[in-house]
C-alpha positions, 0 to 999 in steps of 0.5 A, spaced: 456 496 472 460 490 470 462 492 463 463 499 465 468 497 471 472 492 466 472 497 461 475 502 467 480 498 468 482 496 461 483 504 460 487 504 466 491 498 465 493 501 458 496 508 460 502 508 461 503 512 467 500 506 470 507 503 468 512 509 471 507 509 477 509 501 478 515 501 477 517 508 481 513 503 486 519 497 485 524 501 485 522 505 492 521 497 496 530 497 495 530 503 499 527 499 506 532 499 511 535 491 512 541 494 516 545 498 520 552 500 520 554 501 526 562 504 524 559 509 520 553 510 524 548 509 518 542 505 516 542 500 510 538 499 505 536 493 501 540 496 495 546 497 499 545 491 501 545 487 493 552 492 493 555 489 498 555 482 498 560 481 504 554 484 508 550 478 506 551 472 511 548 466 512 548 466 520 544 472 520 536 470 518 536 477 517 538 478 510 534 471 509 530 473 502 523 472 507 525 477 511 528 482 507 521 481 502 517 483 508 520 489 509 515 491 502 519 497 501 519 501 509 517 508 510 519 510 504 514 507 500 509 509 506 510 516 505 510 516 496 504 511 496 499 516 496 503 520 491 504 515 487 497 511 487 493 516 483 498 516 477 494 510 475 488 511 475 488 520 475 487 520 467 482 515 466 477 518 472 479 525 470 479 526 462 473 524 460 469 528 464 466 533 458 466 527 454 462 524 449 462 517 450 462 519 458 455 522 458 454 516 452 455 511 458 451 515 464 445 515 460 446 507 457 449 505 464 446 510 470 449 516 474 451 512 480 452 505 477 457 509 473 461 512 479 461 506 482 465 502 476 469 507 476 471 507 484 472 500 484 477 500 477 480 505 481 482 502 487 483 495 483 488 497 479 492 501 485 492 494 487 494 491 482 500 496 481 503 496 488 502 488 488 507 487 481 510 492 484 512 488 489 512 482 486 518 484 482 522 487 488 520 479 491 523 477 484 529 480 485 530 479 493 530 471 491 535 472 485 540 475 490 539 474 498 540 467 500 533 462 501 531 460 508 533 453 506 540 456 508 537 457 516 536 454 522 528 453 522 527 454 528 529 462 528 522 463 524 518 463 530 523 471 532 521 474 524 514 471 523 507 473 524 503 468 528 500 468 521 505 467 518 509 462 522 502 457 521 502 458 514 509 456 513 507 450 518 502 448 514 504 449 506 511 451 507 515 458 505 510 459 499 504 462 504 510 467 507 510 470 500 502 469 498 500 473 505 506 479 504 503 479 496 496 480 499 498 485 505 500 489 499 494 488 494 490 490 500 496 496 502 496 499 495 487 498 495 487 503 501 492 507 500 488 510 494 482 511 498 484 519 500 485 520 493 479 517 490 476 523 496 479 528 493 477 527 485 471 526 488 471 534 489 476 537 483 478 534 477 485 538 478 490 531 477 495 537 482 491 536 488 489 529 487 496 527 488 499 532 493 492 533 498 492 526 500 500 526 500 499 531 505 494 528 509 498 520 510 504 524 512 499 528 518 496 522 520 503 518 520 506 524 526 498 524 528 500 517 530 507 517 532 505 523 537 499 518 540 504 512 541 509 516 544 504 519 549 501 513 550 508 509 552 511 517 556 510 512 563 514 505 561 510 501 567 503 504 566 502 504 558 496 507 555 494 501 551 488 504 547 491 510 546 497 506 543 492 502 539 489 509 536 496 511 535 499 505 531 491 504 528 491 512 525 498 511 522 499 509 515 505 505 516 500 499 519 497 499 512 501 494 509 501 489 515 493 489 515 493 481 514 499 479 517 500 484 522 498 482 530 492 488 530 489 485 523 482 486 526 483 493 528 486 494 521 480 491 518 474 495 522 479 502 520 480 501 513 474 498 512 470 503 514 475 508 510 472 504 505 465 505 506 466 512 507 470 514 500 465 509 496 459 513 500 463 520 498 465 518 491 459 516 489 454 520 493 456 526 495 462 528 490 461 533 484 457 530 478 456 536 474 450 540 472 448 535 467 451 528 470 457 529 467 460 523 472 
């Protein structure tokens, strides 16, 4: 299974649509909003910002280049993530399917352990893509915003997640930096689960990009309606609604270990995980002739 994962992942580390799909992810993290213009009564984005260079100042810990890389792309990147995501790996998973070497592999390697090696590359390479994806956003952050080193440390404690604020005490802002990193490897692994669902089914790349799109997109309103329900009354707040409504909303996923409500996050989507992995591997099409 191991080989056959490794070489999953090798096909879809040299498609190019990986590459467009990684740098779509780059460019939609400038689209966070990082400000507001009261003038004009609009938001600013991160790229308005690197245009604007008046607007960055020193005494707003707000456009420090730690903050500014922990927006990781906003709700913008939330909405298309789903789009974006089976970019990488649709080709490898789908155009093989009358294939040769294919049934050459489910015969060499075994039906099942096939569909697991290519449930697991799948979800690595969407990991992996949004997480340089955002690395070179970061990259670009640090260029252009001022360092942390320019503001008073005490303001930390108003920006910084408890996890955060205990890794800066102990190893300094590097361990900012590695926490947002592995909150958008773990951001891009379950935001492909919903696709992985659906090519368990068809292998029609339309679908497999839109239906999981549409499906992020219901459960963020599903979750946005729950919280404003749970939060009607201001003195008597619904609290497990409200967990419920921030839990089912994707736009939770990219602070799953950073955020306060990590452990709900990781009971939900790891149960997601189990889910799509069962429903891939056992219970989607395999064709007639275990064609995988």
């Amino acid at each position: 299974m191991f080989r056959a994962t490794l070489s999953y992942l090798k096909r879809i580390l040299g498609d190019k649509s990986f590459y467009i799909c990684l740098l779509l992810i780059f460019a939609i993290c400038f689209t966070a909003s990082a400000d507001y213009d009261f003038d004009k009564n609009q938001s600013l984005s991160v790229w308005d910002l690197i245009i604007d260079t008046q607007r960055i100042y020193t005494g707003n810990i707000s456009f420090s280049a730690c903050v500014v890389s922990g927006l990781k792309g906003g709700s913008w990147l939330n909405m298309f993530l789903p789009l974006l995501l089976p970019l990488c790996f649709v080709n490898a998973l789908c155009d093989d399917k009358s294939s040769g070497f294919t049934r050459y592999e489910v015969i060499r390697t075994g039906y099942r352990r096939l569909k697991s090696a290519k449930y697991v590359s799948a979800v690595l390479a969407s990991g992996i893509c949004c997480l340089i994806g955002y690395c070179l956003y970061v990259l670009v952050v640090l260029i252009r915003f001022p360092h942390i080193e320019a503001y008073d440390a005490e303001r930390l404690s108003y920006v910084l997640t408890g996890i955060q604020m205990s890794l800066f005490d102990s190893v300094g802002i590097a361990g900012v930096y590695l926490v947002n990193m592995l909150d958008m490897l773990i951001y891009g692994i379950v935001m492909s689960l919903f696709s992985l669902i659906v090519t368990a089914y068809t292998e029609n790349k339309y679908l497999i990009c839109c239906i999981p799109f549409m499906v992020a997109y219901c459960l963020t309103q599903l979750g946005s309606w729950l919280t404003g329900l749970a939060m009607q009354d201001p003195c008597n707040t619904d609290e497990v609604l409200l967990t419920i409504g921030n839990t089912a909303s994707p736009l939770a996923a990219n602070g799953i270990v950073s955020g306060a409500s990590g452990v709900t996050l990781v009971c939900y989507y790891g149960v997601l995980i189990l889910l799509s992995f069962a429903v891939y591997v056992f219970f989607g099409k395999g064709g007639a002739d275990k064609g995988a």
